[in-house]
C-alpha positions as CSV (number, residue, x, y, z in Angstrom):
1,X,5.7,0.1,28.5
2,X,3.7,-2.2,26.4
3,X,5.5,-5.5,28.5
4,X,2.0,-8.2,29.7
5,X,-0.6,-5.2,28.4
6,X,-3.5,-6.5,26.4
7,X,-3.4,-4.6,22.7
8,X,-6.0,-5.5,20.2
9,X,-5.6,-4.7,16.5
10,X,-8.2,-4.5,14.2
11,X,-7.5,-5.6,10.7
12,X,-5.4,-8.7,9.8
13,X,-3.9,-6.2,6.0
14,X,-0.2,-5.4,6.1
15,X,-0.2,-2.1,8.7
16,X,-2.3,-4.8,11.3
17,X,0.1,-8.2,11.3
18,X,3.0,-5.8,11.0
19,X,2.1,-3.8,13.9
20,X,1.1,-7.2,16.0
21,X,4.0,-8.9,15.2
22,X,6.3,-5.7,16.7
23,X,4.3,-5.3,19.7
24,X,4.1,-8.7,20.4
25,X,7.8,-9.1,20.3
26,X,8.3,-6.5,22.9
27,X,6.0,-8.6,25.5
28,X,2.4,-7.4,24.4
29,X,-1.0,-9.5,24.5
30,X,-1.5,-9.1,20.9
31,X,-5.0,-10.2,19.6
32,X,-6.2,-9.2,15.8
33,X,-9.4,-9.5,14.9
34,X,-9.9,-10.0,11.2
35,X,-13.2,-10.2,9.8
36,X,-12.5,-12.5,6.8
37,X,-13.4,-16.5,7.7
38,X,-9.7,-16.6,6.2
39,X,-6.6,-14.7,5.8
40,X,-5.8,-14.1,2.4
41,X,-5.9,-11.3,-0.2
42,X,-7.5,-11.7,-3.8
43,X,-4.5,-12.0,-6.4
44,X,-2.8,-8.7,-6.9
45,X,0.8,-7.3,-7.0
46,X,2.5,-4.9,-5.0
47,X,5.9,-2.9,-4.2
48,X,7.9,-2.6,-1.1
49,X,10.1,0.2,-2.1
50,X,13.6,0.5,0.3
51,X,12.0,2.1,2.7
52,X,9.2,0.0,3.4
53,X,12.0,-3.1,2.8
54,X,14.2,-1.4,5.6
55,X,11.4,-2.4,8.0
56,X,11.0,-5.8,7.2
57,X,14.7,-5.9,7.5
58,X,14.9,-5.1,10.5
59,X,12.2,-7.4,12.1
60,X,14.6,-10.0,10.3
61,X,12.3,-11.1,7.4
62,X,15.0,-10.5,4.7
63,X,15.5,-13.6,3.8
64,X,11.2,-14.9,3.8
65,X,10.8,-11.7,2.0
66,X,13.4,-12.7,-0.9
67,X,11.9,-16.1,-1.0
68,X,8.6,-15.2,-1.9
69,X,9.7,-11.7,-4.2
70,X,10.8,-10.5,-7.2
71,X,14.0,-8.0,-6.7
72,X,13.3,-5.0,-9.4
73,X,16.2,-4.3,-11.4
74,X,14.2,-0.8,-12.8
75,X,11.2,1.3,-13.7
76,X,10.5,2.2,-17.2
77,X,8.3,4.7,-18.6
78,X,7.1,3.6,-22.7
79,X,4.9,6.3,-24.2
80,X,1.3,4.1,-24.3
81,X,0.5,4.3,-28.1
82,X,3.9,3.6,-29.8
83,X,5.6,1.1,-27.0
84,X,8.5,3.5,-27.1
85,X,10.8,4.2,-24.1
86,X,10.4,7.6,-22.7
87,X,12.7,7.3,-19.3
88,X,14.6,4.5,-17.5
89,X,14.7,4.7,-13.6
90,X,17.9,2.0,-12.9
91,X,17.2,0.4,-9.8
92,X,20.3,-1.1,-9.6
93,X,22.0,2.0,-8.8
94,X,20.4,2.3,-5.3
95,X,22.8,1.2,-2.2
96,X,23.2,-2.6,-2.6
97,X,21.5,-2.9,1.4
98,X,18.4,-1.0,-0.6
99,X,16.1,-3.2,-2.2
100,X,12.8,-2.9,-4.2
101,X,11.2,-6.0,-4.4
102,X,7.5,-7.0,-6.4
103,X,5.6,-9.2,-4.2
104,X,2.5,-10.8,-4.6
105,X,-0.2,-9.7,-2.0
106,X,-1.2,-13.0,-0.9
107,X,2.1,-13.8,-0.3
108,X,3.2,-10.8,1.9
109,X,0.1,-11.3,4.3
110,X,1.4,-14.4,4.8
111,X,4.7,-14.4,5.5
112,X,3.1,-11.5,7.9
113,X,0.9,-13.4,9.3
114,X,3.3,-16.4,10.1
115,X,6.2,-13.8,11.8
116,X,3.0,-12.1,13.6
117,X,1.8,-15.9,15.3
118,X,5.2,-16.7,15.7
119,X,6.0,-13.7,17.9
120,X,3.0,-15.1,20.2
121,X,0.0,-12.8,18.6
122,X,-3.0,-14.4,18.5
123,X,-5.4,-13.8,15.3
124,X,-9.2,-14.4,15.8
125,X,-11.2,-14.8,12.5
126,X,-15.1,-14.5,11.3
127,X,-14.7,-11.2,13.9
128,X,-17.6,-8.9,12.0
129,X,-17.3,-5.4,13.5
130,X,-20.2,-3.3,13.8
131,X,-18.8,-0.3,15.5
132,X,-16.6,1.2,17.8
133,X,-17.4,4.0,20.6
134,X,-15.1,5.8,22.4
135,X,-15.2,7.3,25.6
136,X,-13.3,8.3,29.1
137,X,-12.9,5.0,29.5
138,X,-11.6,1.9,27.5
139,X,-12.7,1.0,23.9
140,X,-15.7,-0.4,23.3
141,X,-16.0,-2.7,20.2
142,X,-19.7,-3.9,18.6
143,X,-20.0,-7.2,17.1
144,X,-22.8,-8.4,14.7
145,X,-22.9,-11.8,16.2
146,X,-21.5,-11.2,19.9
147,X,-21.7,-8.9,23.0
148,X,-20.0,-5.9,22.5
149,X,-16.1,-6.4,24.5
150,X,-13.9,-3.4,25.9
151,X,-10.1,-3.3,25.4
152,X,-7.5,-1.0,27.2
153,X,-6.1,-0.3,23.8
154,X,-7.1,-0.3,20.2
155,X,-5.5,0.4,17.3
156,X,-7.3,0.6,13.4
157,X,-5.6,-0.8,11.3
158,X,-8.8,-1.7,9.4
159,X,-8.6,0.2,6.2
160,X,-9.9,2.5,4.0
161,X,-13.4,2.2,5.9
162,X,-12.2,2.0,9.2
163,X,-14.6,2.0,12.1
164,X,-11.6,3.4,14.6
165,X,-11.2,6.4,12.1
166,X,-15.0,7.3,12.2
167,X,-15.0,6.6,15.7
168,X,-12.3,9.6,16.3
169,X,-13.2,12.0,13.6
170,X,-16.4,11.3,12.4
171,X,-17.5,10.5,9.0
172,X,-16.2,12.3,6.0
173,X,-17.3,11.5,2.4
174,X,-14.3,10.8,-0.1
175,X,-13.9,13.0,-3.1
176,X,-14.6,10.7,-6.4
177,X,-11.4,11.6,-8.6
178,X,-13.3,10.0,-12.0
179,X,-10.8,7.3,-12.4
180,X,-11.3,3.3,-11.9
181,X,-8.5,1.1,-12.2
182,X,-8.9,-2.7,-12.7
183,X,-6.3,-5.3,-11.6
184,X,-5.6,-8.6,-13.0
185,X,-2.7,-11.3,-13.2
186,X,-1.6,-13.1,-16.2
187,X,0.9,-16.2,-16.8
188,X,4.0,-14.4,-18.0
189,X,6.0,-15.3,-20.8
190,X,9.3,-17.3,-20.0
191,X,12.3,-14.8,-19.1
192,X,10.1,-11.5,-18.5
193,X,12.3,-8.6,-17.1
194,X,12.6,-7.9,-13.5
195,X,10.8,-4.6,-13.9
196,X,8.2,-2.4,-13.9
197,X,6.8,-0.8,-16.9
198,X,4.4,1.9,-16.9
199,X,2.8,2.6,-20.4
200,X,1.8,6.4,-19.9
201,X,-1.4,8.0,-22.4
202,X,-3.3,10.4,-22.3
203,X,-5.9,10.4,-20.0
204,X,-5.2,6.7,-18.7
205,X,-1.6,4.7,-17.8
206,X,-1.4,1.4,-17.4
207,X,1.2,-0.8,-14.9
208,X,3.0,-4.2,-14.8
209,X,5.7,-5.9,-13.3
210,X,6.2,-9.8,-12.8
211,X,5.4,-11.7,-9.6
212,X,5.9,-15.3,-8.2
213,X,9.5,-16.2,-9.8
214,X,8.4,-14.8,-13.1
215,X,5.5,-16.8,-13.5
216,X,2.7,-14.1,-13.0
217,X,2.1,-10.9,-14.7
218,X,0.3,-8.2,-12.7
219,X,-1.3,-5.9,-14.2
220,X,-3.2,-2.5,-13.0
221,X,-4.9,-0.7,-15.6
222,X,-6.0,3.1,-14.4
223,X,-8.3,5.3,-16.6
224,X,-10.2,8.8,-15.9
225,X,-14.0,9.0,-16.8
226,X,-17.0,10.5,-15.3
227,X,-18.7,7.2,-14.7
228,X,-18.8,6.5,-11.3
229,X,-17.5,3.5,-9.9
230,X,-17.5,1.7,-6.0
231,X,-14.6,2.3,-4.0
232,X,-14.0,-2.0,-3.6
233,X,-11.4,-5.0,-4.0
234,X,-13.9,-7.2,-4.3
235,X,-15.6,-5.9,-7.8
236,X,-15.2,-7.5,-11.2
237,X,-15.9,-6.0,-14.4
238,X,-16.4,-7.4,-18.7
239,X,-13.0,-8.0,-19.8
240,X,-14.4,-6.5,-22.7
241,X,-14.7,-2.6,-21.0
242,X,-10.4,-2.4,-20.9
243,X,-9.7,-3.8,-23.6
244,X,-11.9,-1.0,-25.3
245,X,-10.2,1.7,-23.1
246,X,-6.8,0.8,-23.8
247,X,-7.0,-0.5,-27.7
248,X,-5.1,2.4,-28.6
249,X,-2.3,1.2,-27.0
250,X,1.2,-0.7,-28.1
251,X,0.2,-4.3,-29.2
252,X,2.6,-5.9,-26.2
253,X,-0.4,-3.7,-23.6
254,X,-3.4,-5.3,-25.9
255,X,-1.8,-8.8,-26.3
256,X,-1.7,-8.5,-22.3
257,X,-5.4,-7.5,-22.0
258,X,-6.4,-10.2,-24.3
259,X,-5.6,-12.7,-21.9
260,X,-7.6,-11.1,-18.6
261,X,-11.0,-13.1,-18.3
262,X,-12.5,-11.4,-15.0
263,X,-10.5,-8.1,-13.8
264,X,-11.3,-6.4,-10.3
265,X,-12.6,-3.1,-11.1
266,X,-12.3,-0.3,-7.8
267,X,-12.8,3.8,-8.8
268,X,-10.1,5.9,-7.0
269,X,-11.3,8.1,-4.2
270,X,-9.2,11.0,-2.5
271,X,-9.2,10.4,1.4
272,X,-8.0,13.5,4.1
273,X,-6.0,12.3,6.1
274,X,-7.5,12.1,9.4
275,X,-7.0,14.7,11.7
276,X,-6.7,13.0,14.5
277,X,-4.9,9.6,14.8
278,X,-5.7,8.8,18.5
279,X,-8.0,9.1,21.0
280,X,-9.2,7.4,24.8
281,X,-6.8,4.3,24.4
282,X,-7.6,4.1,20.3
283,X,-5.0,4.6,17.3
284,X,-5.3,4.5,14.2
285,X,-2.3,3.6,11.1
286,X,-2.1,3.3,7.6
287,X,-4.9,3.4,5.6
288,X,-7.1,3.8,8.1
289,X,-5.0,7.0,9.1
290,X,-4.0,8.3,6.0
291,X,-5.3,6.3,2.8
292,X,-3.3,7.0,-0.8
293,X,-3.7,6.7,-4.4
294,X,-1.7,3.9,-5.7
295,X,0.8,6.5,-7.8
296,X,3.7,5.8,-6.2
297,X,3.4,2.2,-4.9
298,X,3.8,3.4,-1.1
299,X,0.6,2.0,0.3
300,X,2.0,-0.8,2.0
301,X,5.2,0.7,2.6
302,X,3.7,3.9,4.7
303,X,2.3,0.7,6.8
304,X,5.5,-0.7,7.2
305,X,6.5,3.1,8.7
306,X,3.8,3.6,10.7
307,X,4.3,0.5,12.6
308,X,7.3,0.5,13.5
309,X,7.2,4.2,14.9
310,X,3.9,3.6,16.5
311,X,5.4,-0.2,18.3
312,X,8.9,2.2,18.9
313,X,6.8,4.7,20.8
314,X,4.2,2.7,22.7
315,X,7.9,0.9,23.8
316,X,8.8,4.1,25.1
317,X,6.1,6.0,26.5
318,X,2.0,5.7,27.7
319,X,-0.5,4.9,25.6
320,X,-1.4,8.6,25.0
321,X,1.9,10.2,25.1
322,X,3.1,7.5,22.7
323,X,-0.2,7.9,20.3
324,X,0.4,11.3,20.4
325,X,4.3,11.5,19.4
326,X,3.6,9.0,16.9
327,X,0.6,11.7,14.8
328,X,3.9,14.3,15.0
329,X,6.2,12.2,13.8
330,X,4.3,10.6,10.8
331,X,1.6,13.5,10.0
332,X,4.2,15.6,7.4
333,X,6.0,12.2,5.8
334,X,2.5,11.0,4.9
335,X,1.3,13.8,3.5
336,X,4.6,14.5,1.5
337,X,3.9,11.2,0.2
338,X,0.3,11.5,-0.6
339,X,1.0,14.9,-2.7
340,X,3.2,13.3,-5.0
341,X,1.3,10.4,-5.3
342,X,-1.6,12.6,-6.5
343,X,0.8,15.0,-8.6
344,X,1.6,11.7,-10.5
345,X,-2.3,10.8,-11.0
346,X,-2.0,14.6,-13.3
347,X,1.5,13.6,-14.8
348,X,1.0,10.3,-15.7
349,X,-2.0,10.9,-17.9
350,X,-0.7,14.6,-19.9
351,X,-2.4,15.3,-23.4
352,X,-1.4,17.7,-26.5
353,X,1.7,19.6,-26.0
354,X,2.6,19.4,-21.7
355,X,3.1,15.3,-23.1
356,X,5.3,16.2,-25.6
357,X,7.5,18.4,-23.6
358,X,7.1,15.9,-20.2
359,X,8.6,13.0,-22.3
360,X,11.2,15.3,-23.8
361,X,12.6,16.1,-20.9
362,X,12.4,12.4,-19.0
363,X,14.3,11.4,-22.4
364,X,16.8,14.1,-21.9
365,X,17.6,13.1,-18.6
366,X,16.9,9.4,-19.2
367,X,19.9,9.7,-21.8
368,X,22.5,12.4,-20.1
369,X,21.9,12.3,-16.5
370,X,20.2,8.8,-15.6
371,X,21.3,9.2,-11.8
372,X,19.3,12.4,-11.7
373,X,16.2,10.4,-12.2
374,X,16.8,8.2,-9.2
375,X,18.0,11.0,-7.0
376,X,14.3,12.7,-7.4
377,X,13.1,9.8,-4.9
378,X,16.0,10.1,-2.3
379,X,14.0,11.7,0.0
380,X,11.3,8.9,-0.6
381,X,13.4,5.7,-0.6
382,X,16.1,7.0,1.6
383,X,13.7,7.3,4.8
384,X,14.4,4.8,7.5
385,X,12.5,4.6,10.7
386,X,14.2,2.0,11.5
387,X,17.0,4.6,12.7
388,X,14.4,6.1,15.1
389,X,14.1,5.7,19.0
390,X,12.0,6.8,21.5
């Protein structure tokens, strides 16, 4: 179905070159318009969990994906104040097929990018959309800086302030959930671990796991407050502010701090997910479709799902039939996903007693039944799309 026809994709993020580079595998006119003047993505850390790693698999990027990644050996969970271990989540006891790699987000969009051209896409820079309008007919897309340019098939893959979303459902204002979380990296020590650590408090958690070989430390700091804050990647913030909202902390979080010059600051907004995903030859994925807070790392790997599902569809069916199947088959996954990811934005920051009896437990477990702390996420990490056809 989608063999010589024109798609464009707007946004040049993970769900965009991953979707461009499937469709333009299977014979489609890709084009992506990116607004940046480059591609690249300011210096952050990220996860692809097994079933976001089952995708790139798949489209053969196994072996660029362990160039450029850390695989995670585990998750650890430290109570914040004392540094002490609460819970162990052993990595290495997943399937040896199933990996969870740390990858730097530069380096992803790149290796994206790269399998995206390769596969015949084409990628257009400097593109600064204005808006896009929808009607019986094709797509319309408005430029600042050129006439506006109808396409028989869009699909949004242009974040959380996507123009495609707005164009299909309107605008809807995001609920502020009083938390900000800064980002940073930091050179890492020689011989850090190959996992993550998450140092849990009350009222704020804080993240890190290596990147780049083991040279790089990221770091994503999360605290709740009623102080508003922009929903942005691009923000800084004083150095000074987090290391004053986390010098309660274990001296290995505050030795980390010390070291961050110039964090990104962004406050954490709770999105709906869209009601409707498609609409007159438009489509929208990932965030655009069904943006998350960053509690369970699956961000980038719901993108990796959406694509392939959406390019497995659109293989198999019309444009509005495959739209169509695609919503069904993602709408109750995402928002399984999304649900736990904001039940951990409550568990990760417990006070008073419901701490003491969380970390009890995850102990308890941690000690006598380690496997039953991975088996929580089977239903998470086990997914594969990849098994899915048309």
């Amino acid at each position: 179905m989608v063999q010589d026809q024109e798609i464009t994709v707007l946004g040049a993020g993970v769900a965009g070159l991953t979707v461009a580079c499937l469709l333009a595998r299977r014979g489609a006119k890709v084009v992506v318009l990116e607004q940046a003047p480059v591609i690249k993505e300011i210096g952050a850390g990220l996860q692809v969990s097994p079933n976001g790693a089952r995708v790139l698999h798949a489209m053969g990027l196994a072996d660029k994906l362990a160039e450029t990644s850390i695989r995670a050996d585990a998750i650890q969970l430290f109570h914040g104040e004392s540094g002490d271990r609460v819970a162990r989540l052993d990595l290495g006891r997943l399937r040896p097929s199933d990996e969870y790699r740390f990858v730097h987000r530069a380096d992803l969009i790149t290796l994206l990018a790269d399998a995206a051209r390769a596969a015949g896409a084409e990628i257009r820079l400097n593109q600064h959309v204005t808006d896009v309008r929808l009607s019986d007919k094709n797509p319309q897309i408005h430029f600042t800086d050129s006439d506006p340019r109808e396409v028989p098939i869009l699909i949004g893959a242009d974040g959380l302030h996507s123009k495609v979303r707005i164009a299909l459902n309107g605008a809807v204002a995001p609920f502020f959930t009083h938390q900000v979380a800064w980002r940073a990296t930091i050179p890492a020590q020689y011989g850090i671990a190959s996992e993550a650590g998450v140092y849990l408090g009350q009222g704020k958690h804080l993240v890190t796991y290596p990147l780049r070989g083991g040279t790089l430390r990221n770091v994503i700091a999360v605290e709740e407050r009623r102080r508003w804050a922009e929903e942005s990647w691009s923000l800084t913030d004083d150095p000074m502010t987090l290391r004053v909202a986390f010098q309660d902390f274990a001296p290995e979080v505050r030795a980390w701090l010390d070291q961050i010059e110039s964090p990104n600051l962004w406050g954490l907004f709770r999105h709906p997910v869209a009601a409707r995903w498609s609409r007159n030859g438009a489509a929208i994925l990932g965030d655009a479709a069904h943006p998350t807070l960053p509690f369970l790392a699956q961000g980038a790997n719901l993108a990796f799902e959406d694509a392939w599902v959406m390019a497995e569809c659109l293989m198999a069916l019309p444009a509005p039939e495959a739209f169509a199947k695609y919503q069904s088959l993602r709408e109750t996954r995402v928002k399984k996903v999304i649900d736990a990811a904001n039940a951990n934005a409550r568990n990760f920051h417990l006070s008073g007693v419901s701490r003491s009896v969380a970390h009890l437990g995850l102990r308890a477990v941690s000690s006598l039944a380690p496997e039953r702390l991975l088996s929580r996420f089977d239903w998470l990490y086990g997914h594969d799309v990849t098994s899915f056809s048309a």
